[in-house]
C-alpha positions in Angstrom: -7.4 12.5 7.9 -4.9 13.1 5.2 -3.8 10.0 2.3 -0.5 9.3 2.2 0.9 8.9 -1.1 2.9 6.0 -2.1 5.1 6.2 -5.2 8.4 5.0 -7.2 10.1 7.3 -9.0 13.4 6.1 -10.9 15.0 4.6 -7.8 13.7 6.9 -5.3 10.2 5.3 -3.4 8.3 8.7 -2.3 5.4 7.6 1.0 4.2 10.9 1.7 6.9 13.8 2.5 9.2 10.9 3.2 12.1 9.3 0.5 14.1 6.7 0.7 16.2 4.9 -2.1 14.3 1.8 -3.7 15.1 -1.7 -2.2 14.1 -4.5 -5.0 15.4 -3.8 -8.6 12.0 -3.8 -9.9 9.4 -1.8 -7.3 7.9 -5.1 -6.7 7.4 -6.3 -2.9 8.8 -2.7 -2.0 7.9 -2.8 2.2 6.4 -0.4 3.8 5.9 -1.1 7.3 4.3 -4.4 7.5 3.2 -4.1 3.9 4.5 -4.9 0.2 3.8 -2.3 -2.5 2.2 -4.4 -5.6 2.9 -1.8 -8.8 0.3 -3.7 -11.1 -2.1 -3.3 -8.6 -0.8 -0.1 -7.1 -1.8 -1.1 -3.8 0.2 -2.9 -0.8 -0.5 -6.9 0.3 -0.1 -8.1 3.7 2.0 -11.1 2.3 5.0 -11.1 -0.5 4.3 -11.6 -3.7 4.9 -14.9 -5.2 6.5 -13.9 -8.5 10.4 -12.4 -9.1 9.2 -9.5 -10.9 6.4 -7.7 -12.3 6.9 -9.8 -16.3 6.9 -12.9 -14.1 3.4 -11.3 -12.7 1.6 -10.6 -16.5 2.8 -13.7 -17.2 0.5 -15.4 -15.0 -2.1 -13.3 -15.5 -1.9 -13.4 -18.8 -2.2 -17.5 -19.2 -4.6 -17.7 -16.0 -6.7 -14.3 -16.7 -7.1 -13.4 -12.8 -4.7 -14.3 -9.7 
């Protein structure tokens, strides 16, 4: 069973031999079927993300340490 390979590159998001243009300005909360692509983590969440962008994100995780 093969990984598929999620990436964003400029404004083009690249999941497997697939492209499509980017949706959010920032890669953050990009969907992919029922999923949200996280860039700091570089893994997808079930729900959005609670934060406007990824700054908004080290922010928080900068004053708080974990989230």
């Amino acid at each position: 069973m093969a990984i598929i390979s999620f990436s964003i590159l400029g404004n083009v998001v690249h999941f497997g031999a697939r492209e499509r243009q980017r949706l959010s300005a920032t890669g953050c909360n990009e969907p992919y079927k029922d999923r949200y692509w996280c860039p700091r983590k570089k893994w997808f969440n079930k729900e959005l993300c609670p934060f406007a962008c990824k700054r908004e994100c080290e922010n928080y995780l900068a004053m708080c340490g974990s989230l």
